[in-house]
MARLUM-339240 format. One record per residue (C-alpha): x, y, z; residue in three letters. Coordinates in Angstrom, 3 decimals, padded with zeros to 6 digits. Each point is the difference from the previous one (the first is absolute). Layout:
// residues N
       east      north         up   code
          X          Y          Z    ALA
...
This chain:
// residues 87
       east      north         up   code
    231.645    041.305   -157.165    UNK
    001.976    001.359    002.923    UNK
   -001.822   -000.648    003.482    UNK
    001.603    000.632    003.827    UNK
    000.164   -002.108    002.608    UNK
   -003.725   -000.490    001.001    UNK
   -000.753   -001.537   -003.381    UNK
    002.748   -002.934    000.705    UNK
   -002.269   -002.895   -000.185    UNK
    000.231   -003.219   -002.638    UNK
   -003.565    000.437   -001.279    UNK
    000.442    003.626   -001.056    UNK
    003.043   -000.989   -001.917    UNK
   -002.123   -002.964   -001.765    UNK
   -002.764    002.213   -000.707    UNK
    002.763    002.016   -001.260    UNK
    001.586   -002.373   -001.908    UNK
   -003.741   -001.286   -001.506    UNK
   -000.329    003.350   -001.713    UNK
    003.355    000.147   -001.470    UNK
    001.478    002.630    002.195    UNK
    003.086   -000.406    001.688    UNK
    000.182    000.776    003.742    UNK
    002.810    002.270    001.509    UNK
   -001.513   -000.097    003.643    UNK
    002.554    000.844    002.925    UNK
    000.395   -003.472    002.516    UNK
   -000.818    000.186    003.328    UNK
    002.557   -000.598    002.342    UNK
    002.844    001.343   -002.395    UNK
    002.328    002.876    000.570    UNK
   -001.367    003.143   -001.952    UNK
    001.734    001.089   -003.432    UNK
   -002.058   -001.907   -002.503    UNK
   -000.213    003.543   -001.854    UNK
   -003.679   -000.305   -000.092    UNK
   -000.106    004.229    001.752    UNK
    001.397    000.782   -003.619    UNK
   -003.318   -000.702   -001.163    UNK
   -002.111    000.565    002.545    UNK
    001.246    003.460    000.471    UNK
   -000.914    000.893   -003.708    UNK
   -003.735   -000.924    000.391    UNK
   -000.415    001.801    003.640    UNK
    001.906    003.323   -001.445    UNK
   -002.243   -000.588   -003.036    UNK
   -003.544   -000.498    002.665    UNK
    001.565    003.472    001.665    UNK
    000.029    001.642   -003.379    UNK
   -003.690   -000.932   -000.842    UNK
   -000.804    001.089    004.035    UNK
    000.859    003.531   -000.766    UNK
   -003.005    000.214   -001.532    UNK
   -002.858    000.316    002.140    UNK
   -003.104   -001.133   -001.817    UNK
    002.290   -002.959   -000.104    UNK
    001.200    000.019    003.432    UNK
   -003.751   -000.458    001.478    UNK
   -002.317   -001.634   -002.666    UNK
   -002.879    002.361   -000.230    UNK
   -001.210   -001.441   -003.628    UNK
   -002.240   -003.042    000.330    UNK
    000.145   -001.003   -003.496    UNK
    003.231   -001.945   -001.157    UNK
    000.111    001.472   -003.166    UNK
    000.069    003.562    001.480    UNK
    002.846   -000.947    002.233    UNK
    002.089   -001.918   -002.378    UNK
   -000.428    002.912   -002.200    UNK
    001.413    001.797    003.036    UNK
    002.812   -002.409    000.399    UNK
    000.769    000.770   -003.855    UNK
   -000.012    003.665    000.092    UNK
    002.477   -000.124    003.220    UNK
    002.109   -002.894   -001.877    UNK
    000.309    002.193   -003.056    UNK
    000.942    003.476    001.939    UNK
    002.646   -002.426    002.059    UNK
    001.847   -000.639   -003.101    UNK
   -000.737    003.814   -001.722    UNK
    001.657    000.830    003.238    UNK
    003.505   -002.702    000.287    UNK
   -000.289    001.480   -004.196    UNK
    000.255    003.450    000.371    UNK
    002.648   -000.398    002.993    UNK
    002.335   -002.234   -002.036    UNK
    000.360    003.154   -002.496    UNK
């Protein structure tokens, strides 16, 4: 799991650790360049993506199964859409 900086404690990386996962969390205190913004860039470009949407943007559904529905229907026309511009 890759974390920043304000997750650099000992008893997130044990908790961590108790479930099998292994922690790639940035150190305090430590120049930057661990290459964590390689993968942190992908899910906030990915969060903009699913913001262009605006039933998504402002939750107006108050059942979860409506809006992960939502979520589904915007995931789906993402890809249609990286699809159809690949061609």
């Amino acid at each position: 799991m890759f974390a920043d900086r304000g997750y650099d404690h000992d008893k997130y990386r044990r908790l961590l650790r108790q479930q099998r996962i292994t922690p790639k969390i940035a150190r305090r205190g430590e120049a930057h360049g661990s290459g964590l913004g390689k993968h942190r860039w992908l899910v906030e470009r990915t969060f903009s993506w699913l913001h262009n949407f605006r039933r998504l943007r402002t939750r107006y559904e108050r059942r979860a199964d409506i809006h992960q529905a939502m979520i589904s229907i915007a995931c789906s026309v993402i890809c249609l859409r990286r699809l159809l511009s690949s061609f």
